[in-house]
N, C-alpha and C positions, 0 to 999 in steps of 0.2 A: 907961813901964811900961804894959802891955797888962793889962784888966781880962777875963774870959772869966767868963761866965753859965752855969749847966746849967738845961737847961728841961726838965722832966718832962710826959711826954703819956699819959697815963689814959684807954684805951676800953674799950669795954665793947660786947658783942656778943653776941646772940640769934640762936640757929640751930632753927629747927624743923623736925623730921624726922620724918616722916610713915608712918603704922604701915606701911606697905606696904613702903618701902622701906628696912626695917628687921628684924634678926632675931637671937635670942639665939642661941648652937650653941655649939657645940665647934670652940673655934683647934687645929689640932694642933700647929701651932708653937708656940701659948702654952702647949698644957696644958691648957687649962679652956675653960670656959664662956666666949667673950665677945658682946658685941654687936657685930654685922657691918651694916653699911651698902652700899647701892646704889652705884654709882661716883660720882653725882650728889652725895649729901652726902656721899661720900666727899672728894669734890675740893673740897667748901666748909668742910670742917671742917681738911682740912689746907691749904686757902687755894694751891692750884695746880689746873690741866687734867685734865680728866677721860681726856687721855690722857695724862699724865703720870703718872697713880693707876697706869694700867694698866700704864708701862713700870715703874714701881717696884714691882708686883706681878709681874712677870714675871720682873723681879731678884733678887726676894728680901727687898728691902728692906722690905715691906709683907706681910703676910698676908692670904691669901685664900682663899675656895672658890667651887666652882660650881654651883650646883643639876642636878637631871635635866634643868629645861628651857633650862639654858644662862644662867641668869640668873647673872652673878658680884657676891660681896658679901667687902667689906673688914674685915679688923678694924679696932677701933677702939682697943685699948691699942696695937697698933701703928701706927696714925696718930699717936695724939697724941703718941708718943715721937718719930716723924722729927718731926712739928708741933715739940715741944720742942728737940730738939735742932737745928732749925734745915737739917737738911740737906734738906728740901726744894728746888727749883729755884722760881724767884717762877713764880706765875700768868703763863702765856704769853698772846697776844693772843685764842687760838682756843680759847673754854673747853671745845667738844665733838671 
């Protein structure tokens, strides 16, 4: 008779994100108000390549806009929903 263990692992993680590259607006895909992120903590909050933020904004799959000066910024109710549900692709080798 084979005896089988479950081990529980519990982390706990601190992301600090920096007034600059950060900003409250209007999702039009969400509807409202959200907090929009630079691609840099975009790509650390949902734990993948900051060109992967952008082929998943390109898709669809993520919300985005772009400022006058070209600068692009993500949601973030729609990050942490692919984060949740898992369908991101893991972090590739080449974070930028």
């Amino acid at each position: 008779m084979k005896k089988k263990a479950a081990v529980t692992i519990e982390t706990e993680r601190l992301l600090v994100i920096r007034a600059r590259d950060h900003a409250v607006t209007w999702c039009p895909r969400c509807a409202r108000r959200a907090s929009m992120l630079a691609v840099q903590e975009a790509a650390a909050v949902a734990g993948i390549s900051e060109r992967r933020i952008f082929q998943l904004g390109e898709s669809g799959a993520i919300h985005f806009s772009e400022t006058a000066d070209g600068k692009t910024f993500f949601c973030v109710p729609s990050l942490l929903k692919l984060r949740d549900n898992g369908r991101a692709l893991p972090r590739t080798t080449n974070s930028r």
